[in-house]
The first five atom37 places (N, CA, C, CB, O) and aatype in JSON, in Angstrom:
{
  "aatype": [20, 20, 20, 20, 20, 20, 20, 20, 20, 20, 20, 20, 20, 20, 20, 20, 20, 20, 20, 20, 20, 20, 20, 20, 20, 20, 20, 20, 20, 20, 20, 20, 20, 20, 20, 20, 20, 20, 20, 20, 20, 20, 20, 20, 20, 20, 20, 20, 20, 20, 20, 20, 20, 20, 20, 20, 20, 20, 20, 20, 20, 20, 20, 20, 20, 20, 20, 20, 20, 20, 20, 20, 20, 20, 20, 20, 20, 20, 20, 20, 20, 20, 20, 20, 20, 20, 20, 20, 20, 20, 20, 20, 20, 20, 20, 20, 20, 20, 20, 20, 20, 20],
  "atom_mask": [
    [1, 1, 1, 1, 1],
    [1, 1, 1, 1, 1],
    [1, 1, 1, 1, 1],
    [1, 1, 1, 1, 1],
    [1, 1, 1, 1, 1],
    [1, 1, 1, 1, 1],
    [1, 1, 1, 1, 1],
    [1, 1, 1, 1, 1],
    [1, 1, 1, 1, 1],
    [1, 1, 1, 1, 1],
    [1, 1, 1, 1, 1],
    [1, 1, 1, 1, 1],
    [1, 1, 1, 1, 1],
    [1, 1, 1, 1, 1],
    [1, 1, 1, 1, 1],
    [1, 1, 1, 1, 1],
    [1, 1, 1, 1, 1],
    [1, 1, 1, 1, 1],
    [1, 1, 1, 1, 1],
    [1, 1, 1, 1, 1],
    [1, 1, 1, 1, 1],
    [1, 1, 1, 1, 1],
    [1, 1, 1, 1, 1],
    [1, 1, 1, 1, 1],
    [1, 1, 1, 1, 1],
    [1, 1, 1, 1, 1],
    [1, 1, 1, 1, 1],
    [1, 1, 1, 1, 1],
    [1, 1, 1, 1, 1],
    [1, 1, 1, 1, 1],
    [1, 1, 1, 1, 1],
    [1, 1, 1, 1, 1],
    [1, 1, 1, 1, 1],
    [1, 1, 1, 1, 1],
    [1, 1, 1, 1, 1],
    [1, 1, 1, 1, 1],
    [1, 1, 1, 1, 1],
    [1, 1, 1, 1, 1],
    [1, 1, 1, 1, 1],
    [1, 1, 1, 1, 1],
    [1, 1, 1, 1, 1],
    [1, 1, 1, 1, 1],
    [1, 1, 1, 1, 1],
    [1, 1, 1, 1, 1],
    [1, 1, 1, 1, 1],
    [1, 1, 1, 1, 1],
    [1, 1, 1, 1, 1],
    [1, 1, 1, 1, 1],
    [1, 1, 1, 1, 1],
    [1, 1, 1, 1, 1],
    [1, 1, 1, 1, 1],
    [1, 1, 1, 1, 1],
    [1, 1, 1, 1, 1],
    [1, 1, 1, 1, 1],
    [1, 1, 1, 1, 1],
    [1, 1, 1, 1, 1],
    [1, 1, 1, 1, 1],
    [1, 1, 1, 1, 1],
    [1, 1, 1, 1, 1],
    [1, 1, 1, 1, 1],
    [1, 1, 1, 1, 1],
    [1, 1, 1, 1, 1],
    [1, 1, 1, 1, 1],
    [1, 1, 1, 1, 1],
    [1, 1, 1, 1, 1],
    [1, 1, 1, 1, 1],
    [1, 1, 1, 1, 1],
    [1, 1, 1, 1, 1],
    [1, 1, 1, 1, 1],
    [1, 1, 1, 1, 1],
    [1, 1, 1, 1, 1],
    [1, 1, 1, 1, 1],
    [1, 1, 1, 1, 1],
    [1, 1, 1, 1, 1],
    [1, 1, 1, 1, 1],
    [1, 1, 1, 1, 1],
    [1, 1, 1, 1, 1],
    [1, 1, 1, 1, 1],
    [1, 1, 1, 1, 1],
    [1, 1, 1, 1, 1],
    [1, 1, 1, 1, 1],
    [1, 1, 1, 1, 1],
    [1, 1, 1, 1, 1],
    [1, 1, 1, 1, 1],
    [1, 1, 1, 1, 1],
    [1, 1, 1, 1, 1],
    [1, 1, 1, 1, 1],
    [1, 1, 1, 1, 1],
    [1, 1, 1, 1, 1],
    [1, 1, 1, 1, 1],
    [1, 1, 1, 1, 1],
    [1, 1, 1, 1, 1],
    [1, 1, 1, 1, 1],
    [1, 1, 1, 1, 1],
    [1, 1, 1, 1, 1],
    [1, 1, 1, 1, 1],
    [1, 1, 1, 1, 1],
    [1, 1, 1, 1, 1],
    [1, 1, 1, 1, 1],
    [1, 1, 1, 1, 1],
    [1, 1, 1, 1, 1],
    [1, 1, 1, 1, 1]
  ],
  "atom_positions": [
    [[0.84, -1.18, 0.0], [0.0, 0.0, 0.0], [0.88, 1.24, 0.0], [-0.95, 0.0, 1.21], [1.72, 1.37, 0.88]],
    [[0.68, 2.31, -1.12], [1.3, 3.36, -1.07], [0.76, 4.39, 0.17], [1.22, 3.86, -2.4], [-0.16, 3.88, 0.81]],
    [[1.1, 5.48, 0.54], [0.91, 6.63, 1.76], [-0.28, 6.9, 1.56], [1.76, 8.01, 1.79], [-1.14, 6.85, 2.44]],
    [[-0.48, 7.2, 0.39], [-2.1, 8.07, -0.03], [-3.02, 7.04, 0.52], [-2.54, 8.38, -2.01], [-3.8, 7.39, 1.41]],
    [[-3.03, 5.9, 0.13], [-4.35, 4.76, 0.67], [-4.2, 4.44, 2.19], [-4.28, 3.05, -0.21], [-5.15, 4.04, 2.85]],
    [[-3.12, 4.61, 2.65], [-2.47, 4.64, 4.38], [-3.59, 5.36, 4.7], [-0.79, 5.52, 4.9], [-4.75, 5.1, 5.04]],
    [[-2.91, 6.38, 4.49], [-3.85, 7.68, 5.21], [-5.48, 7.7, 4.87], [-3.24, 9.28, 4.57], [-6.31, 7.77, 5.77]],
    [[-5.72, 7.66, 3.89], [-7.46, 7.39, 3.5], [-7.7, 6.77, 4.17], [-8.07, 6.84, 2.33], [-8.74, 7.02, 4.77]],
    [[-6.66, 5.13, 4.66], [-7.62, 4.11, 5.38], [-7.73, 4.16, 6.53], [-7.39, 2.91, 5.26], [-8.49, 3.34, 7.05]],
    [[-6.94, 5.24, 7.5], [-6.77, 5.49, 8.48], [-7.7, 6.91, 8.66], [-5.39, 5.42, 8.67], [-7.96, 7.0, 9.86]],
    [[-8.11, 7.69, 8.13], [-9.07, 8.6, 8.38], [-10.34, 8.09, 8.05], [-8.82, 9.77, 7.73], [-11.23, 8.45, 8.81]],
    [[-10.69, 7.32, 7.07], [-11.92, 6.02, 6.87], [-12.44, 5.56, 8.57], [-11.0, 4.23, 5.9], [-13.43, 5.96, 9.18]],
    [[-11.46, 4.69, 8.99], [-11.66, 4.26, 10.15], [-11.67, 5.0, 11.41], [-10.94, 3.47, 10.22], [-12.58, 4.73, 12.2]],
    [[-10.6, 6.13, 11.81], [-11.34, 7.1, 12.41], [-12.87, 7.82, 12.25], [-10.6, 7.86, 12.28], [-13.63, 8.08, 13.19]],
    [[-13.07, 8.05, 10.98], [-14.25, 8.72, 11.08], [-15.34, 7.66, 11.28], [-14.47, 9.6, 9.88], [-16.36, 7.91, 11.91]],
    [[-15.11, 6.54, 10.77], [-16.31, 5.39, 11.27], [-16.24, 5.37, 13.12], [-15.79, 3.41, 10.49], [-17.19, 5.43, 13.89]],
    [[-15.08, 5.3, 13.39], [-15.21, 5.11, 14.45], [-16.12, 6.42, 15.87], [-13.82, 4.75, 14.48], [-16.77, 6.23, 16.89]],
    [[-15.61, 7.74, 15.05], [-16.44, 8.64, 15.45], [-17.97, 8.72, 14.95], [-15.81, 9.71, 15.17], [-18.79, 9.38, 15.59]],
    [[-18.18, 8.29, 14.25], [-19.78, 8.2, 14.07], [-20.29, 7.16, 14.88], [-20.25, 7.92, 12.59], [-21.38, 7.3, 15.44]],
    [[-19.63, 6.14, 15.0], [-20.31, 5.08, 15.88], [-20.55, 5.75, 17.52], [-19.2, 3.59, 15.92], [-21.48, 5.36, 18.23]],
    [[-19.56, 6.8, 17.96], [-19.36, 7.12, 19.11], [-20.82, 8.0, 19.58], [-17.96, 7.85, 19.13], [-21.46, 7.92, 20.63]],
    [[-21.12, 9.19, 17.9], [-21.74, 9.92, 18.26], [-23.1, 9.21, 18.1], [-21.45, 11.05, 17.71], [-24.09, 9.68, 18.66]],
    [[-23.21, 7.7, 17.11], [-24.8, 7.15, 17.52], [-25.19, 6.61, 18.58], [-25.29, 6.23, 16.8], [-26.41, 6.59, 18.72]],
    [[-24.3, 5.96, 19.78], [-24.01, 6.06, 20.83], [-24.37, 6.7, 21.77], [-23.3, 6.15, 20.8], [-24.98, 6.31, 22.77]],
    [[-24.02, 7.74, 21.51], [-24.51, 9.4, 22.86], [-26.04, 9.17, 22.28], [-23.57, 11.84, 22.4], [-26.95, 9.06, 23.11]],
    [[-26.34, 9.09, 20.82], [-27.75, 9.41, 20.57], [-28.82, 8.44, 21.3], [-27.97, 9.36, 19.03], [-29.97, 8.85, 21.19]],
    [[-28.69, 7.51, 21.88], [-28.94, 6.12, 21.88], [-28.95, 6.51, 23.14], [-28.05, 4.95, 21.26], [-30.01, 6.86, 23.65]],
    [[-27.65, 6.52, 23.92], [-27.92, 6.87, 25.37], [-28.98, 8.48, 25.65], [-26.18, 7.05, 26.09], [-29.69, 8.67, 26.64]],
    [[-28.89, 8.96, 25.07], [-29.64, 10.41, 25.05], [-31.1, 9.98, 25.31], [-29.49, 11.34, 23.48], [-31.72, 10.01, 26.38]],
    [[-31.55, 9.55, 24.01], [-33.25, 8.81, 24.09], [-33.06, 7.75, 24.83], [-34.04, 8.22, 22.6], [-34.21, 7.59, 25.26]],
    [[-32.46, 6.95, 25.26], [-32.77, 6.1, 26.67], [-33.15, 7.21, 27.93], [-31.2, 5.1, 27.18], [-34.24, 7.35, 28.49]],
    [[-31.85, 7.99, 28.2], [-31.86, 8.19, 29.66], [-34.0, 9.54, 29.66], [-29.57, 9.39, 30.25], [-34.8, 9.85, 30.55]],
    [[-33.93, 9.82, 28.1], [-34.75, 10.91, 28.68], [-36.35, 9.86, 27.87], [-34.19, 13.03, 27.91], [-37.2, 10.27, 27.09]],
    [[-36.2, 8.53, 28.47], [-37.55, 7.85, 28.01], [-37.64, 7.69, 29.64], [-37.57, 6.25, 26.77], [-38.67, 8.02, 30.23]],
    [[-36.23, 7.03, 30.49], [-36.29, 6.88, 31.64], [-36.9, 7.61, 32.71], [-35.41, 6.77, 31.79], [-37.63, 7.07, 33.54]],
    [[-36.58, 9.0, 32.72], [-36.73, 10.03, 33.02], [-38.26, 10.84, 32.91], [-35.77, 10.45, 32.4], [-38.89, 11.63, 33.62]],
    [[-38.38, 10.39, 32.07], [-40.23, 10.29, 31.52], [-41.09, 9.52, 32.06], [-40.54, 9.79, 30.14], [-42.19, 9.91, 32.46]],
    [[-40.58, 8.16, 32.13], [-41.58, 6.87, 32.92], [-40.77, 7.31, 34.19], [-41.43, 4.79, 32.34], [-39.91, 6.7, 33.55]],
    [[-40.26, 7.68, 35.16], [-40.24, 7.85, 36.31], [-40.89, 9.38, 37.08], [-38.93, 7.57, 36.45], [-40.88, 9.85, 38.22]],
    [[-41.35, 9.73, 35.9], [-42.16, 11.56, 36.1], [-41.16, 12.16, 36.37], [-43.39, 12.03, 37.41], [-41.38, 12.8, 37.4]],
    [[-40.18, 12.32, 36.02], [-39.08, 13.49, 36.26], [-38.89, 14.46, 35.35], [-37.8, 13.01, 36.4], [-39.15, 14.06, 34.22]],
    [[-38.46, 15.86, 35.41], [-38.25, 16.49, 34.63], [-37.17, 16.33, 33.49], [-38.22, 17.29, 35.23], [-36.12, 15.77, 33.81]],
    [[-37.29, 16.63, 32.56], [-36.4, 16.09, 31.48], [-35.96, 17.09, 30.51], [-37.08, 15.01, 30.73], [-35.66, 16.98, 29.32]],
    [[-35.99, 18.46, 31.59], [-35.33, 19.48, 31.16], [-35.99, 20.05, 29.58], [-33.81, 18.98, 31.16], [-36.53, 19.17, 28.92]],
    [[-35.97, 20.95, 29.18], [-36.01, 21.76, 27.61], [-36.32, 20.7, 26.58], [-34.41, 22.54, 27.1], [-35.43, 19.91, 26.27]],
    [[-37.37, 20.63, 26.1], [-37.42, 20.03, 25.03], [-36.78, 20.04, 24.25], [-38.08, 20.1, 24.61], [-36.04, 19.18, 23.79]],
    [[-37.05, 21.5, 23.86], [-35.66, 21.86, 22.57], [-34.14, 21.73, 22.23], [-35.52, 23.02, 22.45], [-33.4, 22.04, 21.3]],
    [[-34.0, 20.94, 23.77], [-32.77, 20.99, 23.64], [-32.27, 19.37, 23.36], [-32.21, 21.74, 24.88], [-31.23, 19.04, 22.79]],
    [[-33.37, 18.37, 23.99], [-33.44, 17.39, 23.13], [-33.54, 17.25, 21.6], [-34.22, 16.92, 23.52], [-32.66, 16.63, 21.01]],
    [[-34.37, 17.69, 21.05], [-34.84, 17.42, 19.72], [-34.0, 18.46, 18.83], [-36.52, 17.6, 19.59], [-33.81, 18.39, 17.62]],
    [[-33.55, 19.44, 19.71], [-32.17, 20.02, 18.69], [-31.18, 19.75, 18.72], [-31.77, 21.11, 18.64], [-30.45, 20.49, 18.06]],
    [[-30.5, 18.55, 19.48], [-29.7, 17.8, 19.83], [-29.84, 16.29, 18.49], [-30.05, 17.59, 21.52], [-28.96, 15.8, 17.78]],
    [[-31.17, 15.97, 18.61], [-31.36, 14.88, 17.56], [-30.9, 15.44, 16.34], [-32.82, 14.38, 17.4], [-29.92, 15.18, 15.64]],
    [[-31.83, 16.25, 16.24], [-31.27, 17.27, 14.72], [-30.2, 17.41, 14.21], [-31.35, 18.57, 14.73], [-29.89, 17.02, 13.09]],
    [[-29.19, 18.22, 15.34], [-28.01, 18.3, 14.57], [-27.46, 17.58, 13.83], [-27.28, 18.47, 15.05], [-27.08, 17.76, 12.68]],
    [[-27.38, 16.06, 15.02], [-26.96, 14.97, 14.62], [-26.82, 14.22, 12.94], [-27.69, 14.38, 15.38], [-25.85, 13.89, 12.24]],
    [[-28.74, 14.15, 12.72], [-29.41, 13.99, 11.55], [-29.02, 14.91, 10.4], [-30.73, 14.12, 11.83], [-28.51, 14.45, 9.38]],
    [[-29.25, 16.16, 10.59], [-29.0, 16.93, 9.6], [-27.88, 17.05, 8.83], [-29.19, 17.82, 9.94], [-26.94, 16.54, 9.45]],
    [[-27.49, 17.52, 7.69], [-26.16, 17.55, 7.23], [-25.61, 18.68, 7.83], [-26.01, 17.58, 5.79], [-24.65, 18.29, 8.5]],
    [[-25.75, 19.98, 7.92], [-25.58, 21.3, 8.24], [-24.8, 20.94, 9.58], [-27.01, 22.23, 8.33], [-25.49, 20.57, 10.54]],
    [[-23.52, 21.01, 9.71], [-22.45, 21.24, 10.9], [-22.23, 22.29, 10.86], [-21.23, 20.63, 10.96], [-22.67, 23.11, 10.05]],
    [[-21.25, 22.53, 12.07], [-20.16, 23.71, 11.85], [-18.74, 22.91, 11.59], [-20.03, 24.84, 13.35], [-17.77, 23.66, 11.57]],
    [[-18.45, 21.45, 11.39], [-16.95, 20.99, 10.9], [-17.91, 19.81, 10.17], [-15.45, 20.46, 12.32], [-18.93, 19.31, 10.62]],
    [[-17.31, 19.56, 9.03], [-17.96, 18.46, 7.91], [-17.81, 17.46, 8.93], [-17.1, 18.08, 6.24], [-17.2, 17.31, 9.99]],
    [[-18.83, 16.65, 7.96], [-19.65, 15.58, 8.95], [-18.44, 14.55, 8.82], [-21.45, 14.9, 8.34], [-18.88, 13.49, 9.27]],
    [[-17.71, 14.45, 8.59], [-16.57, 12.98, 8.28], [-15.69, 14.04, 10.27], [-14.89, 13.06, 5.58], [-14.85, 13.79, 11.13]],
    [[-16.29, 14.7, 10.06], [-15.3, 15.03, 11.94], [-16.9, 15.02, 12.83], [-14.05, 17.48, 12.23], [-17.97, 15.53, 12.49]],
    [[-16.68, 14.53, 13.63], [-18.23, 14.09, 14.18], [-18.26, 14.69, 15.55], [-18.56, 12.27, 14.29], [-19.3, 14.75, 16.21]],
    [[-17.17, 15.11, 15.96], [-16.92, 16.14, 17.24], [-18.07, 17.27, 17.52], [-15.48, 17.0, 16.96], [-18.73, 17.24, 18.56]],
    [[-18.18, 17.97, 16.82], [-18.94, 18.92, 17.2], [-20.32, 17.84, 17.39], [-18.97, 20.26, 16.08], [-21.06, 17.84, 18.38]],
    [[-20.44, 17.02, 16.29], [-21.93, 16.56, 16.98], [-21.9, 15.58, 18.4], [-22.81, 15.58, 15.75], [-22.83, 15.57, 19.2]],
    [[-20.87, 14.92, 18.51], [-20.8, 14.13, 19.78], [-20.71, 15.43, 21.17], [-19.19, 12.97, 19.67], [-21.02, 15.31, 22.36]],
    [[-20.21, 16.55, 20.46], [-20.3, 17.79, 21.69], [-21.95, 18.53, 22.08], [-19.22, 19.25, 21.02], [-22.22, 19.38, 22.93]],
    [[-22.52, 18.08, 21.45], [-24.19, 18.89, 21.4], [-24.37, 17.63, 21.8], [-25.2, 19.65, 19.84], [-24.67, 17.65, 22.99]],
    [[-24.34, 16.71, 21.45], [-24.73, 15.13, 22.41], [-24.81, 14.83, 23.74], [-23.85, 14.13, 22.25], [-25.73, 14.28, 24.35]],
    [[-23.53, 15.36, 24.24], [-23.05, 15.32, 25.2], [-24.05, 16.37, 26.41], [-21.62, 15.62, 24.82], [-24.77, 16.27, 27.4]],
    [[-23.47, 17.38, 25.46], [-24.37, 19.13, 26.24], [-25.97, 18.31, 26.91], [-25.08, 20.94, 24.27], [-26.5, 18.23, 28.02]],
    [[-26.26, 17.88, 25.71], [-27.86, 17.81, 25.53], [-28.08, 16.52, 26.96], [-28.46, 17.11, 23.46], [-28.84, 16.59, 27.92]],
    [[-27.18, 15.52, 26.62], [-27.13, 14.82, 28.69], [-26.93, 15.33, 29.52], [-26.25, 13.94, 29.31], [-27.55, 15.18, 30.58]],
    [[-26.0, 16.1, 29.35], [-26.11, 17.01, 30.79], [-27.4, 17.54, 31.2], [-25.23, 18.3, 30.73], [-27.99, 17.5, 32.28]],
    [[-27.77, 18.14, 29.86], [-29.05, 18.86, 30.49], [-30.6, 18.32, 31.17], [-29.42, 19.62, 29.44], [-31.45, 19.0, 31.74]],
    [[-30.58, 16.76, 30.86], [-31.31, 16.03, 30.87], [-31.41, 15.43, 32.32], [-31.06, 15.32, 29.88], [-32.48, 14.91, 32.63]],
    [[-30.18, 15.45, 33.4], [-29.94, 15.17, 34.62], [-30.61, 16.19, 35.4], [-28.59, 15.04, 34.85], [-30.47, 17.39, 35.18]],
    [[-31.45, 15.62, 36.49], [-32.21, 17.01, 37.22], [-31.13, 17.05, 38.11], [-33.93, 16.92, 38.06], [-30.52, 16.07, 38.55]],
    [[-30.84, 18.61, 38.44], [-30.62, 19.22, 39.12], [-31.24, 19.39, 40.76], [-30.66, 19.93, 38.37], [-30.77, 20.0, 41.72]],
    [[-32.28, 18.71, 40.65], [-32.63, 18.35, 41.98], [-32.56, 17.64, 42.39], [-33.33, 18.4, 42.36], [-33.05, 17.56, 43.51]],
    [[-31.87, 16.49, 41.79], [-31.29, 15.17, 42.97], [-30.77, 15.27, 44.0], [-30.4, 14.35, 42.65], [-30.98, 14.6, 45.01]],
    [[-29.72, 16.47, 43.77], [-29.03, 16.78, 44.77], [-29.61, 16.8, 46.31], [-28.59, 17.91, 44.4], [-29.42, 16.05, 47.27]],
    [[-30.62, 18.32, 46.09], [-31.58, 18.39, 47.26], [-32.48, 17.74, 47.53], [-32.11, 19.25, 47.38], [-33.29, 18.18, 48.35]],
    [[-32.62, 16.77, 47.09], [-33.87, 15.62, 47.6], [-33.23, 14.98, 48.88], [-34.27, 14.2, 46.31], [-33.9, 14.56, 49.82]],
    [[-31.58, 14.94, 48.79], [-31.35, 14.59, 50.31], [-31.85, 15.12, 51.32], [-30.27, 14.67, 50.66], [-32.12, 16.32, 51.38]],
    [[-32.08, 14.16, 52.39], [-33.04, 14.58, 53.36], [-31.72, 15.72, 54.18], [-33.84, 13.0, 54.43], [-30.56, 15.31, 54.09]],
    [[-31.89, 16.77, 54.75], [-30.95, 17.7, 55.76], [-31.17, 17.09, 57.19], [-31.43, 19.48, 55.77], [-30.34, 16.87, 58.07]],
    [[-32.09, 16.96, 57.18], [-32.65, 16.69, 58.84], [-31.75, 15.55, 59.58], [-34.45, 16.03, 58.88], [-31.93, 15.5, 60.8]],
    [[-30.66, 14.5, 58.97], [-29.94, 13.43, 59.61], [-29.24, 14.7, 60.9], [-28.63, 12.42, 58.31], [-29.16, 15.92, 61.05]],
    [[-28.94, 13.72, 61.42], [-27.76, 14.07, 62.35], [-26.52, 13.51, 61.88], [-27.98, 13.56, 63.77], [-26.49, 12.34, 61.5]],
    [[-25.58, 14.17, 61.87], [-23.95, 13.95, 61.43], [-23.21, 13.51, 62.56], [-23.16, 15.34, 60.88], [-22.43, 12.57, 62.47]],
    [[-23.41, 14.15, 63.68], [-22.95, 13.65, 64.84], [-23.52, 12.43, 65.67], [-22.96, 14.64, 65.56], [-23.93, 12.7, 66.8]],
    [[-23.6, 11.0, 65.19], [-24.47, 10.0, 66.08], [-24.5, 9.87, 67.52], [-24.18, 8.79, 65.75], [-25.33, 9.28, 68.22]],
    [[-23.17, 10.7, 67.96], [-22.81, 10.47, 69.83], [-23.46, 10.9, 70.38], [-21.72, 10.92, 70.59], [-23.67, 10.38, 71.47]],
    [[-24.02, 11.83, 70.09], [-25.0, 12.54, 71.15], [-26.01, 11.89, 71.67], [-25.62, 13.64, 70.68], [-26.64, 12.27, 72.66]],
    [[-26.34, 10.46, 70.8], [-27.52, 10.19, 71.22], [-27.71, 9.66, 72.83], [-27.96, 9.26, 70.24], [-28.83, 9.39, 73.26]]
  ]
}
C-alpha cells in the first residue's frame, strides 16, 4: 500500500469510528430521557433534546460531517441537560452527622 491509501484508510476508520461514538450518545440520550419520563421526572427543555437529535441527523455542521466532534459535543451538552438538578436536594438535611450525642 502506497501513503495516499495509508492515510485514507486510516481517516476512513477514524471517522467510522467517530460516528459510531456519536450514535451512541444518541442512543444513550433517548434512553436516559424515556427513563426520566416513565419515572415523572423532569427532562429538562425540550428543545434541547430534539435540537440535539437534529443536529446529529442533519447535514448542516459547523466541521464536515466525516469530523463528528462537534456533533458528539451537542450530544453530550444535551445529557447534561437532561440530569435534574434536583437530585441533589432531595437529600433529606434533617440526619444528624454527629451520632454520639444520642
Amino acid at each position: 500500500m502506497d501513503t495516499t491509501t495509508t492515510v485514507l484508510l486510516i481517516a476512513g476508520v477514524l471517522a467510522a469510528a467517530l460516528l459510531a461514538l456519536a450514535v451512541v450518545l444518541l442512543v444513550r440520550l433517548v434512553r436516559a430521557r424515556r427513563t426520566l419520563r416513565r419515572a415523572g421526572l423532569p427532562t429538562g427543555p425540550r428543545w434541547v433534546f430534539w435540537g440535539a437529535v437534529l443536529y446529529l441527523v442533519l447535514p448542516t455542521d459547523l466541521l464536515p460531517d466525516p469530523v463528528y466532534l462537534d456533533d458528539i459535543g451537542v450530544l453530550l451538552i444535551a445529557l447534561r441537560t437532561l440530569r435534574p438538578e434536583r437530585a441533589v436536594s432531595a437529600v433529606p438535611t434533617d440526619i444528624p452527622t454527629d451520632l454520639t450525642k444520642s
